[in-house]
C-alpha positions as a LaTeX table, in Angstrom:
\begin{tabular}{lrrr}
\hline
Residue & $x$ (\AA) & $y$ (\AA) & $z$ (\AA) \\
\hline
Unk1 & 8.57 & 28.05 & $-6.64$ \\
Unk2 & 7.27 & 25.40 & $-3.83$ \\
Unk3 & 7.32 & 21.65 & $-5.56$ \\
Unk4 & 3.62 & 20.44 & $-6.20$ \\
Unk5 & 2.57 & 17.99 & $-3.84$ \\
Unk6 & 2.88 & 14.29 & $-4.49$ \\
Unk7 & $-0.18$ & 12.63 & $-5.35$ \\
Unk8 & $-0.84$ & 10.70 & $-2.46$ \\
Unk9 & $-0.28$ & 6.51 & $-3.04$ \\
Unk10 & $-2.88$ & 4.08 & $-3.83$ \\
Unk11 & $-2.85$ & 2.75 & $-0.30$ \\
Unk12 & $-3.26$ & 6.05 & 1.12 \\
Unk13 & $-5.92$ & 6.66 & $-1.74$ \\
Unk14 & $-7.84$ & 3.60 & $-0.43$ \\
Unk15 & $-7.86$ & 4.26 & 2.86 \\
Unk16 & $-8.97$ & 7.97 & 2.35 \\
Unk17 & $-12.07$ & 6.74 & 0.40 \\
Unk18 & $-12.67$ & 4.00 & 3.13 \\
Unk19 & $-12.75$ & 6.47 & 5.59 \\
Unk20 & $-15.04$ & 8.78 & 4.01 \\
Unk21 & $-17.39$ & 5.92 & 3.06 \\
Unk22 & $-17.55$ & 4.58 & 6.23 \\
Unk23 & $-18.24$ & 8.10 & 7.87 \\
Unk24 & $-21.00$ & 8.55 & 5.83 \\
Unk25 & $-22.57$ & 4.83 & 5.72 \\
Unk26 & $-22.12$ & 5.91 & 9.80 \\
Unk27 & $-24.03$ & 8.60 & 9.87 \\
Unk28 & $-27.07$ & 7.20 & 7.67 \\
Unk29 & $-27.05$ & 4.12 & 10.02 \\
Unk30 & $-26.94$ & 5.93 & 13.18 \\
Unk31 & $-29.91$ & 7.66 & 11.45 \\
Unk32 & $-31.88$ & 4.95 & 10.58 \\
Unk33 & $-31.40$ & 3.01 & 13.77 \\
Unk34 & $-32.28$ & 6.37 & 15.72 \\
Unk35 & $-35.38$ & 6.21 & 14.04 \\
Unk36 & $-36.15$ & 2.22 & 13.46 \\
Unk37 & $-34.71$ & 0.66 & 16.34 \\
Unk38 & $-36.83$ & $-2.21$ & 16.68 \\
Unk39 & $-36.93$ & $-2.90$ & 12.89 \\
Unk40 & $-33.42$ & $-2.54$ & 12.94 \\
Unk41 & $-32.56$ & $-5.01$ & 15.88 \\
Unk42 & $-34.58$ & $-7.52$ & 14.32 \\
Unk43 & $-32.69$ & $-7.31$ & 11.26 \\
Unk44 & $-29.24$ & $-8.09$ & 13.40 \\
Unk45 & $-30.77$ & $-10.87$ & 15.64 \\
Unk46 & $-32.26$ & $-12.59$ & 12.14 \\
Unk47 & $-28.83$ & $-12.39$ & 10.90 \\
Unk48 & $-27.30$ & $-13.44$ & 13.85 \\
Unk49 & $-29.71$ & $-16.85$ & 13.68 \\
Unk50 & $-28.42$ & $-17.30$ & 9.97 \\
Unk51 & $-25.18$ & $-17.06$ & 10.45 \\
Unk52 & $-25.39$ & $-19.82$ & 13.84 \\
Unk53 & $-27.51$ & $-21.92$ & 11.92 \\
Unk54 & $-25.67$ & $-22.00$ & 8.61 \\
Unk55 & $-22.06$ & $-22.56$ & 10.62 \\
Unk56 & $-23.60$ & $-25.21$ & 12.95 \\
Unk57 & $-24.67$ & $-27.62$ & 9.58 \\
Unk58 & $-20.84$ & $-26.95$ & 8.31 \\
Unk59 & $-19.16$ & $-27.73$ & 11.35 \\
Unk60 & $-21.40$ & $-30.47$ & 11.89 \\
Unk61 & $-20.52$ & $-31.71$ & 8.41 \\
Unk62 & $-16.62$ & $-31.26$ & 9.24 \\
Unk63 & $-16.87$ & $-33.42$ & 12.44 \\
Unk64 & $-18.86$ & $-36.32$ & 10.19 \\
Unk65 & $-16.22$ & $-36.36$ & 7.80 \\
Unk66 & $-13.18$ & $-36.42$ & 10.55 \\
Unk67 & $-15.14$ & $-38.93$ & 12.81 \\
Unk68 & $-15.78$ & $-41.02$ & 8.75 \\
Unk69 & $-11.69$ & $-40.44$ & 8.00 \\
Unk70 & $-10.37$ & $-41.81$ & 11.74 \\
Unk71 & $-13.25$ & $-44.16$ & 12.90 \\
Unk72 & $-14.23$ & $-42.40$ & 16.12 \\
Unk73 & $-17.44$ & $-42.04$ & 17.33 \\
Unk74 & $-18.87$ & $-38.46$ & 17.12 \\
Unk75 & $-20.09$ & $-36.77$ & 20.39 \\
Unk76 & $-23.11$ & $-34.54$ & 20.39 \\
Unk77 & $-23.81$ & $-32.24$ & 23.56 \\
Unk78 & $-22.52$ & $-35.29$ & 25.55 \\
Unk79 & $-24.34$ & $-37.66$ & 23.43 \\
Unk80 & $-21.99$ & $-40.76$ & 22.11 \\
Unk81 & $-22.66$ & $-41.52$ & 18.43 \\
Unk82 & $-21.50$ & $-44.98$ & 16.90 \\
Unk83 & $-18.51$ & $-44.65$ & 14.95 \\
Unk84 & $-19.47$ & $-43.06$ & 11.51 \\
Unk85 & $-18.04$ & $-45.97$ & 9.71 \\
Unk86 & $-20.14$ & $-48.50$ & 11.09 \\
Unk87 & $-24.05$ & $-46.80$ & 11.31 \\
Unk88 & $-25.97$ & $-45.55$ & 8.16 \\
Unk89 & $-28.49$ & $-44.14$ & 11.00 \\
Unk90 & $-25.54$ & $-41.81$ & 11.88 \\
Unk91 & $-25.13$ & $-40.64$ & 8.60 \\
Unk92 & $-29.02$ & $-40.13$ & 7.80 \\
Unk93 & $-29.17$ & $-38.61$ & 11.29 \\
Unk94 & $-26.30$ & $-36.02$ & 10.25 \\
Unk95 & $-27.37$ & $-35.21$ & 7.01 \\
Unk96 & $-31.14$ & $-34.53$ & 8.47 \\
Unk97 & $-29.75$ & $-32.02$ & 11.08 \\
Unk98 & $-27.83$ & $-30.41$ & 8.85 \\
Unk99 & $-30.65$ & $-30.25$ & 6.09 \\
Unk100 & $-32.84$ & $-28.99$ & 9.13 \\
Unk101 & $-29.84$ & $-25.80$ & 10.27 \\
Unk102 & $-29.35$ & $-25.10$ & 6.62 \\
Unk103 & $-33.87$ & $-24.86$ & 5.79 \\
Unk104 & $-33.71$ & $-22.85$ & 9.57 \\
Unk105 & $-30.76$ & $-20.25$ & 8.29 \\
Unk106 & $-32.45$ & $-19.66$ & 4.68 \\
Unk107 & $-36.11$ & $-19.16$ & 6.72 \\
Unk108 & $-33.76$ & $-16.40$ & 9.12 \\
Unk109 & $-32.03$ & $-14.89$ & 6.10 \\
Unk110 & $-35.32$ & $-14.48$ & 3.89 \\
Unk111 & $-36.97$ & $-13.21$ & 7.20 \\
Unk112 & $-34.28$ & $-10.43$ & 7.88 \\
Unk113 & $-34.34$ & $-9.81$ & 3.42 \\
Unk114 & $-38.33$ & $-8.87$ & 4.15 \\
Unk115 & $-37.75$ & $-6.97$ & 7.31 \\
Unk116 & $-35.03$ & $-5.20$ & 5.68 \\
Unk117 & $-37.05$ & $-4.38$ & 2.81 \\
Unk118 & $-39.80$ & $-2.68$ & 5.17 \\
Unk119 & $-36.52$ & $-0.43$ & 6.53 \\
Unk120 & $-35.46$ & 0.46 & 3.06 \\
Unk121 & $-38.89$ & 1.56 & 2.39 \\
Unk122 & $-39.32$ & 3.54 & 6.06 \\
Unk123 & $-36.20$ & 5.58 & 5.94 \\
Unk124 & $-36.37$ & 6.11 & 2.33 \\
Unk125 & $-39.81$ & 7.75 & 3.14 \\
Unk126 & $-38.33$ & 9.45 & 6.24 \\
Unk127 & $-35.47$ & 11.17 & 4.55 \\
Unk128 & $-38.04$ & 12.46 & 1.32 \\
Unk129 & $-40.20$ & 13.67 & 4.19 \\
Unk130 & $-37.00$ & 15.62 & 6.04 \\
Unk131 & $-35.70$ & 17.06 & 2.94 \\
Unk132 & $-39.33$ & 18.24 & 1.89 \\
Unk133 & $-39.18$ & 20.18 & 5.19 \\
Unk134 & $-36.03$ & 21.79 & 5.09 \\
Unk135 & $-36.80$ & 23.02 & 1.01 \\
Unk136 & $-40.27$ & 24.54 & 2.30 \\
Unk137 & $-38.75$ & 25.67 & 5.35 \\
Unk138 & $-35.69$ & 27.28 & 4.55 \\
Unk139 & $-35.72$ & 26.79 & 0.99 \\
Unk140 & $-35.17$ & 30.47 & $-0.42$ \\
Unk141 & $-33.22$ & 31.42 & 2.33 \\
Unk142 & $-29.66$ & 33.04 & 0.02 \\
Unk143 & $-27.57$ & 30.54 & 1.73 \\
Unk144 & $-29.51$ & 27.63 & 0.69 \\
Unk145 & $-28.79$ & 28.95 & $-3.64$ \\
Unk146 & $-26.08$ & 26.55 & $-4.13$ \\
Unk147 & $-28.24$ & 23.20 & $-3.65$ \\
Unk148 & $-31.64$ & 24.35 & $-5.44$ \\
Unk149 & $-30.60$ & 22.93 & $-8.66$ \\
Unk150 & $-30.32$ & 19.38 & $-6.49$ \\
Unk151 & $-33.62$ & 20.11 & $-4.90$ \\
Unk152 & $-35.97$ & 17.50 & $-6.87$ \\
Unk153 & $-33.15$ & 14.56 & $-6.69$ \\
Unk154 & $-32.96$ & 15.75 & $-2.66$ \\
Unk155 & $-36.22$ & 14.81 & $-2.58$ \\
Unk156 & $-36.08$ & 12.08 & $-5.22$ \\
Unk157 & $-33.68$ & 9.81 & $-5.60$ \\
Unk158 & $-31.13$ & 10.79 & $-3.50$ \\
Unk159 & $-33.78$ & 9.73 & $-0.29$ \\
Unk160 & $-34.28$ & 6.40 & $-2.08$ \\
Unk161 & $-30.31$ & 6.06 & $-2.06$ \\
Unk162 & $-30.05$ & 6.80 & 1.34 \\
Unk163 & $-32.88$ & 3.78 & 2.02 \\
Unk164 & $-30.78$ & 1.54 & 0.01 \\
Unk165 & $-27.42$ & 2.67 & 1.61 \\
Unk166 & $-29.21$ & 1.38 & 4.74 \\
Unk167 & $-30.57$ & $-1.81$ & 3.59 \\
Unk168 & $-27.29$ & $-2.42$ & 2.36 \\
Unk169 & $-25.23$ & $-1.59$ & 5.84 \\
Unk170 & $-27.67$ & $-3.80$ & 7.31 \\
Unk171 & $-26.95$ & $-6.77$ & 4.31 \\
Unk172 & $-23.23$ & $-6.40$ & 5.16 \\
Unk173 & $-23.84$ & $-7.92$ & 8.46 \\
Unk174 & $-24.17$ & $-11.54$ & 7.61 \\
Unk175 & $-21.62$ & $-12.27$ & 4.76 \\
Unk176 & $-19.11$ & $-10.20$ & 6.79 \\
Unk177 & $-19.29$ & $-12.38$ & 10.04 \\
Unk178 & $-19.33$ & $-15.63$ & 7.12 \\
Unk179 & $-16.01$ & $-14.37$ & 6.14 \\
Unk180 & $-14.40$ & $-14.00$ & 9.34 \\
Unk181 & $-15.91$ & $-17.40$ & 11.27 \\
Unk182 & $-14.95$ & $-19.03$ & 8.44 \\
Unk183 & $-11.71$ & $-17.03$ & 8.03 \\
Unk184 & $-11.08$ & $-18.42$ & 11.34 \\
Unk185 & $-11.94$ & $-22.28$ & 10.63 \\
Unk186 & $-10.00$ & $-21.92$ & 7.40 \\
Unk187 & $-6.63$ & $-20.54$ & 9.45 \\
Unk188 & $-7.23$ & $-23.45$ & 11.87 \\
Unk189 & $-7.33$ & $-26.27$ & 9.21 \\
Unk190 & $-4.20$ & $-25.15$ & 7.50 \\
Unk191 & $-2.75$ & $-21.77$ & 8.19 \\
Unk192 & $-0.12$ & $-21.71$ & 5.45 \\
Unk193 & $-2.66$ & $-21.94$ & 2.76 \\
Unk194 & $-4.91$ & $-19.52$ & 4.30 \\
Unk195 & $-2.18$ & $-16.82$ & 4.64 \\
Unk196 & $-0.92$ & $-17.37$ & 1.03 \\
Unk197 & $-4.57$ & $-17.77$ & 0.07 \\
Unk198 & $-5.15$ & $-14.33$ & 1.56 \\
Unk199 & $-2.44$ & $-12.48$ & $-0.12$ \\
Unk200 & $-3.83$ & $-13.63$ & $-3.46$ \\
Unk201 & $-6.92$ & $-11.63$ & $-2.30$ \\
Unk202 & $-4.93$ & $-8.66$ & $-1.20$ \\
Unk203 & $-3.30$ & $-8.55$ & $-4.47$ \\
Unk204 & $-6.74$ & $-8.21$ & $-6.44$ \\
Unk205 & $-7.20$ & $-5.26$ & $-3.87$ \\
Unk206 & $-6.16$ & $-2.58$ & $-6.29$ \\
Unk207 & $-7.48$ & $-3.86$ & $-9.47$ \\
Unk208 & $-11.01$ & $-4.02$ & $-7.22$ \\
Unk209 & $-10.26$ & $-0.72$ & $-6.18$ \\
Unk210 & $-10.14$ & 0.90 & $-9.63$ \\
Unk211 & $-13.04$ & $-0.88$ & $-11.03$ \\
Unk212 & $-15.35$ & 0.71 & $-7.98$ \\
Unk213 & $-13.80$ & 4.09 & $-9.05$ \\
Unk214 & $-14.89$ & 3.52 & $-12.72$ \\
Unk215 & $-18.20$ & 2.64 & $-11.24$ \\
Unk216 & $-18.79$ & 5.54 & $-9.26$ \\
Unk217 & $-17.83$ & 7.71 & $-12.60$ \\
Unk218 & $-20.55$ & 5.75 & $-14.55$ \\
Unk219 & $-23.19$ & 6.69 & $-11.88$ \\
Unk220 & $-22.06$ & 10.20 & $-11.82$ \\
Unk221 & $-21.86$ & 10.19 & $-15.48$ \\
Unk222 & $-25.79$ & 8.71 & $-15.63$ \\
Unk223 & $-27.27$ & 11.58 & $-13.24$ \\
Unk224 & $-25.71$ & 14.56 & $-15.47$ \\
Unk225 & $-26.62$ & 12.51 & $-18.79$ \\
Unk226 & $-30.34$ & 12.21 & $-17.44$ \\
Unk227 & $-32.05$ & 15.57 & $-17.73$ \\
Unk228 & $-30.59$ & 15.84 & $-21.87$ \\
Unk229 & $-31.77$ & 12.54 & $-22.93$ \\
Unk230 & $-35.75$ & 13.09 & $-21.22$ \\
Unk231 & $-35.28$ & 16.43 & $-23.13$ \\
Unk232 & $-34.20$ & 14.17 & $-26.59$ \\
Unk233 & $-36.81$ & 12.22 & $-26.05$ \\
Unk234 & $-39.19$ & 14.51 & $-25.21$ \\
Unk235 & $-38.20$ & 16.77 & $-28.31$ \\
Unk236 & $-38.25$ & 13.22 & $-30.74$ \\
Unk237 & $-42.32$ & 13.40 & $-29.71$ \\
Unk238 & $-42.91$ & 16.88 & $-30.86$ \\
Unk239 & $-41.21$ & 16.38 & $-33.81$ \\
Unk240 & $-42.45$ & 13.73 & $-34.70$ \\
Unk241 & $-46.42$ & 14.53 & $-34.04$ \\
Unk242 & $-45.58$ & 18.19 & $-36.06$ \\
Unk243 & $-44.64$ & 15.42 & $-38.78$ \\
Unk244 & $-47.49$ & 13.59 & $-38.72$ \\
Unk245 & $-50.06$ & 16.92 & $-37.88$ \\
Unk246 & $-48.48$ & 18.24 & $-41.45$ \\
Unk247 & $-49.44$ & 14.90 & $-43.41$ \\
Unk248 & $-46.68$ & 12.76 & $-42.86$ \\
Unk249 & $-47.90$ & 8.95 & $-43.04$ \\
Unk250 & $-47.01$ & 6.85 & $-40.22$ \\
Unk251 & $-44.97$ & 3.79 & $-41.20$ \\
Unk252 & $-42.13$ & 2.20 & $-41.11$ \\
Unk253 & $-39.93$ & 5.16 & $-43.24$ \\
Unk254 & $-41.41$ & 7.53 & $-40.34$ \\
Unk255 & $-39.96$ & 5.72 & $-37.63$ \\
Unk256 & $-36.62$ & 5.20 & $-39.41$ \\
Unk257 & $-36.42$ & 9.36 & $-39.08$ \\
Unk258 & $-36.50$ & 8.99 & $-34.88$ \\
Unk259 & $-33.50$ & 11.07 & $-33.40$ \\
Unk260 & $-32.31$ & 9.84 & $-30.45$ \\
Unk261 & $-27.96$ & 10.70 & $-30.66$ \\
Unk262 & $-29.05$ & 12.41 & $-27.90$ \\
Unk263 & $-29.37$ & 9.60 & $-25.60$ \\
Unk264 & $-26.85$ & 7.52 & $-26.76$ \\
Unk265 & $-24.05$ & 9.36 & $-23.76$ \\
Unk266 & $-26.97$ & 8.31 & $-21.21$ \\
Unk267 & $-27.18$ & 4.60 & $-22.31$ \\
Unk268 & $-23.38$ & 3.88 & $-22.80$ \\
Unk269 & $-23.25$ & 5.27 & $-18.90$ \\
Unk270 & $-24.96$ & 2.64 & $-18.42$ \\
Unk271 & $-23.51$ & 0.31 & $-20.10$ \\
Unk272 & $-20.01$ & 1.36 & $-18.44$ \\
Unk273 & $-21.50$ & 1.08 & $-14.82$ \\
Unk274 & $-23.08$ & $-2.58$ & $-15.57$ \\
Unk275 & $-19.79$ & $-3.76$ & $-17.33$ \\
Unk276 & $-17.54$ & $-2.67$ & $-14.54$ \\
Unk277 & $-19.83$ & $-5.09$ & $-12.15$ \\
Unk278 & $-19.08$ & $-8.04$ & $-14.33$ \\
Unk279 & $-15.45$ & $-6.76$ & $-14.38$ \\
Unk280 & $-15.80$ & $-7.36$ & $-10.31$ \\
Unk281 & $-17.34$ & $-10.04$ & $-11.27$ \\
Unk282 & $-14.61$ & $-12.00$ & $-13.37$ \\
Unk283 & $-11.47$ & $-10.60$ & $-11.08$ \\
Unk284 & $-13.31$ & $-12.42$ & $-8.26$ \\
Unk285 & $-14.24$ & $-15.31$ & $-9.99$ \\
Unk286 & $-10.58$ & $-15.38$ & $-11.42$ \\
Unk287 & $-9.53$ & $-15.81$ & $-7.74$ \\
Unk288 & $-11.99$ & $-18.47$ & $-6.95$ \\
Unk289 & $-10.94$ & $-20.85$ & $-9.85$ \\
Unk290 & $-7.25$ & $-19.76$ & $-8.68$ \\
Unk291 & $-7.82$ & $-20.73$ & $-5.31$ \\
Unk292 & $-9.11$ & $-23.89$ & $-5.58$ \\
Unk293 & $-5.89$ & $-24.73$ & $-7.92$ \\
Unk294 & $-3.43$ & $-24.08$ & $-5.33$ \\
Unk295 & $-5.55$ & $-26.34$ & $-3.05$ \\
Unk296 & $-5.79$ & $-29.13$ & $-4.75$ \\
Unk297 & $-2.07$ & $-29.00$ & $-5.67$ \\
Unk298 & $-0.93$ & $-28.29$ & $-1.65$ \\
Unk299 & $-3.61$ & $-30.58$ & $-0.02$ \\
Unk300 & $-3.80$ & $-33.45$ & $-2.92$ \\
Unk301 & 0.03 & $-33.49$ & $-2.62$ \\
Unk302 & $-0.46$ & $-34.29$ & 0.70 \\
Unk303 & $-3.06$ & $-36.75$ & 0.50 \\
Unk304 & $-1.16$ & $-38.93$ & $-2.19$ \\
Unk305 & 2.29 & $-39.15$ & $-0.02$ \\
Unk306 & 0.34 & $-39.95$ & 2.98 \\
Unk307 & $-3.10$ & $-42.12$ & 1.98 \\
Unk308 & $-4.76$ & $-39.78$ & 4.21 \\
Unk309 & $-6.19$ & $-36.02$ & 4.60 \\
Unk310 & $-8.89$ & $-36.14$ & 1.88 \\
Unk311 & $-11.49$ & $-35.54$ & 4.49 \\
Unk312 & $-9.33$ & $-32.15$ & 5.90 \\
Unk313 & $-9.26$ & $-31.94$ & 2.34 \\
Unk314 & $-13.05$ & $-31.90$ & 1.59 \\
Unk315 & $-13.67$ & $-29.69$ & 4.48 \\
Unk316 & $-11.44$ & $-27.32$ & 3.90 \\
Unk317 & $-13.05$ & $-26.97$ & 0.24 \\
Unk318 & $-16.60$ & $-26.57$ & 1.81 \\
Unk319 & $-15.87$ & $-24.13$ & 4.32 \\
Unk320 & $-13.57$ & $-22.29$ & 1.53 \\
Unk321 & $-16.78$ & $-22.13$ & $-1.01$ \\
Unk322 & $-18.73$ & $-20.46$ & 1.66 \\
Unk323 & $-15.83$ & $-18.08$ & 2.90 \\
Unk324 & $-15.09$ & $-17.01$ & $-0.77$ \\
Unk325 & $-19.11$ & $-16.68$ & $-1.19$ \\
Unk326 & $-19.09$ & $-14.31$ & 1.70 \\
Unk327 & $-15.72$ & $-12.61$ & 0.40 \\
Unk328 & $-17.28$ & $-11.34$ & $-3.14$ \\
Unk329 & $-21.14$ & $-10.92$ & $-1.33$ \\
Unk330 & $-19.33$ & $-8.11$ & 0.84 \\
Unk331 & $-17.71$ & $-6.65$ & $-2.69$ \\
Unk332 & $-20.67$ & $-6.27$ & $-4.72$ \\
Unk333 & $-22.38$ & $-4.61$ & $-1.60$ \\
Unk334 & $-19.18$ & $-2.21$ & $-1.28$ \\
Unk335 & $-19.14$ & $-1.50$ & $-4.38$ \\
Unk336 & $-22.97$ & $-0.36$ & $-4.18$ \\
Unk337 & $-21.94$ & 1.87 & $-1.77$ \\
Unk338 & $-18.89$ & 3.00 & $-3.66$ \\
Unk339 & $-21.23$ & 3.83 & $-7.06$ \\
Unk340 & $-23.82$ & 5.81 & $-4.48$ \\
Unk341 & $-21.84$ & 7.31 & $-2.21$ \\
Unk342 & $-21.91$ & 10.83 & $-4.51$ \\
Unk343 & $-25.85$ & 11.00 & $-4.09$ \\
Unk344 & $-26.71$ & 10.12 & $-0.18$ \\
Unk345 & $-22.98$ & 12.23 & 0.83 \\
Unk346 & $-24.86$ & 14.60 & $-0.80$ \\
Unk347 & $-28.08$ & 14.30 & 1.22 \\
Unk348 & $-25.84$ & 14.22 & 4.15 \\
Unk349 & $-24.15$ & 17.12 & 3.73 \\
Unk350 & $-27.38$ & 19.12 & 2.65 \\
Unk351 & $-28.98$ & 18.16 & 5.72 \\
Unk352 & $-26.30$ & 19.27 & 7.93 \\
Unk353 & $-26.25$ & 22.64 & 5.96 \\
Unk354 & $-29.99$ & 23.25 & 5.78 \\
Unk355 & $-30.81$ & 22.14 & 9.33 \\
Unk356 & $-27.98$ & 24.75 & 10.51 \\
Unk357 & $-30.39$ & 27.62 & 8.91 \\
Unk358 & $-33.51$ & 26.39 & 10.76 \\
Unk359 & $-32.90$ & 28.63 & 14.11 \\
Unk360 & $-32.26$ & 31.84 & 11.81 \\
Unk361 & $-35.51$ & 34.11 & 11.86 \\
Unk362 & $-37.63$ & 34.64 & 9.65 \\
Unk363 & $-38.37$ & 31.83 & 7.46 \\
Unk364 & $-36.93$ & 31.63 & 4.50 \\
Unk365 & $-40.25$ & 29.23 & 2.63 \\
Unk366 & $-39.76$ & 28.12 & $-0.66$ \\
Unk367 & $-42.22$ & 26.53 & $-3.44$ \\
Unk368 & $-40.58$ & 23.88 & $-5.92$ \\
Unk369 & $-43.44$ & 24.11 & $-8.38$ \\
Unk370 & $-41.96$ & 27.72 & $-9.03$ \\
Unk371 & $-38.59$ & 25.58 & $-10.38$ \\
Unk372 & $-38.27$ & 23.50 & $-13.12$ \\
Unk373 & $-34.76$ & 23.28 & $-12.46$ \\
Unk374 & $-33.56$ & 19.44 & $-12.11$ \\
Unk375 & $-36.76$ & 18.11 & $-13.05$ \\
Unk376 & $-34.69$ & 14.89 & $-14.80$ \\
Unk377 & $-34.21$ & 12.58 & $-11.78$ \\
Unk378 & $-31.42$ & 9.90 & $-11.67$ \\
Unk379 & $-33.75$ & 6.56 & $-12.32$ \\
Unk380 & $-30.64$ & 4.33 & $-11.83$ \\
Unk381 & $-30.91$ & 1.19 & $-9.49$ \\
Unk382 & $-28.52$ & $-1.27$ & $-8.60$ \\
Unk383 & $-29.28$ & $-5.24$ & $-9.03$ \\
Unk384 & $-26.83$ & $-6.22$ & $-6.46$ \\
Unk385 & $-28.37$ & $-4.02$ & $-3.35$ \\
\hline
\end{tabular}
């Protein structure tokens, strides 16, 4: 008898699911941008002006506290400052044109947030428009049997997960390119500490890595749970106006009597999927508080058997607040994608089937008011997308 193949190793795990997300997330982008392209641009280019404007006032700040530690004058697009030591115009002139990069990156970022809003709201509507085709089109065709019980959430919420998904690929943009220009200026100040700083995150990895797969269970877990607890609920009403229709009084006793066991699966879903985000939550926050530990220690070591470094020191604490920021941004957005990836993969994947049944003749037309079959829709949204 052959041996049973080894389950493959987290690693391998990991980058199986990061493929298949990324495919996916791929294919909806490619989608969007096919059909948004000047929305979509936008949303880059107002990124792009966030992210210049936001790493201008930090470097800006970085140089003011070097020139403040050594003494030299600071130079500005050929422009000789007085030393920083010696002018308080040079330090109200810094701190304005960093308080004016810092007001012009939150203008681009809330700029791109509306614009990406409009998106959401655009492909959302395209893909319930698409899918409402393809059921009317092709919709009893025998081929198409296996997705009419996922008809209504094709139509539903699956197309408002697929305008999220995109919203989200586009949100991805800026804290990503944070991370890595920052990455950069952090590996430039001290590279040591970076590296060592950096395994510490590749350790929490894994323990990431099974939270998002507890999340994605929870979501599952809330779109089968759905359709019984509407019925529960829907049942407690009946009940309870037969009650009252045969003389019961209404009152407090009466309301004791509501049922609702029925719901309870439903609600501690969701209470699994919104604890595993503050799970994420506390593992990254964990490494923050970690972090900044072993730089204090390292750097303020440093500082005390030399008498100087505290302003590589204060930099490097800035720039690491803003990295870190970035760091557990791009989590909670991968993890959004990790707890939705089961409903727009399934858009995806009905698409592709249902638009390969379009050039068959004749028509196979279908009406969903004939169906009552997944009439609970999945009314889950996430507070981090």
């Amino acid at each position: 008898m052959p041996d049973a193949p080894k389950p493959a190793s987290l690693p391998a795990r990991i980058a199986g699911q990061w493929s298949r997300y990324r495919k996916a997330a791929a294919w909806i982008f490619r989608d969007a941008w096919s059909s948004f392209p000047r929305q979509m641009a936008g949303v880059l280019a107002l990124n792009g002006l966030y992210l210049a404007f936001q790493l201008g006032a930090v470097g800006l700040l970085a140089r003011y506290l070097h020139a403040l530690e050594s003494g030299k004058p600071i130079v500005l697009a050929g422009l000789e400052l007085p030393a920083a030591r010696e002018s308080s115009l040079v330090l109200v002139a810094v701190a304005g044109l960093c308080l004016l990069m810092f007001f012009a990156a939150f203008g681009a970022l809330f700029a791109a947030e509306s614009l990406m809003l409009r998106v959401w709201a655009l492909y959302e509507e395209k893909c319930a428009a698409r899918a409402i085709f393809l059921i009317a089109a092709q919709g009893g065709h025998p081929r198409a049997e296996p997705w009419r019980e996922s008809f209504r959430k094709l139509i539903g919420s699956d197309a408002r997960y697929c305008g999220l998904v995109t919203r989200i690929s586009l949100r991805l943009f800026a804290p990503v390119a944070t991370w890595a220009a920052t990455f950069g200026a952090l590996v430039y100040l001290d590279a040591g500490l970076t590296l060592t700083l950096m395994a510490l995150v590749l350790a929490c990895l894994p323990v990431l890595y099974r939270i998002n797969l507890r999340g994605a269970s929870h979501t599952m877990a809330i779109e089968r749970r759905a359709k019984k607890a509407a019925e529960t609920k829907r049942r407690a009403v009946d009940g309870m106006a037969d009650r009252i229709r045969d003389g019961a009084r209404p009152g407090p006793a009466l309301l004791r009597e509501v049922d609702l066991k029925g719901v309870r699966p439903h609600l501690d879903a969701q209470i699994g999927k919104r604890r595993t985000m503050e799970e994420s939550r506390l593992v990254t926050s964990t490494l923050m508080g970690v972090a900044i530990f072993a730089i204090l220690l390292q750097k303020g070591g440093q500082i005390l058997s030399t008498g100087g470094g505290w302003a590589q020191l204060a930099a490097y604490l800035v720039i690491l607040r803003i990295n870190l920021n970035a760091l557990t941004g791009s989590a909670r957005l991968f993890s959004s994608i990790n707890r939705y990836y089961p409903h727009f993969s399934r858009y995806i994947a009905f698409v592709r089937h249902m638009e390969s049944l379009l050039p068959q003749e004749p028509a196979h037309p279908f009406r969903l008011s004939r169906s009552s079959e997944g009439a609970a829709e999945d009314d889950d949204d996430d507070d981090d997308a």
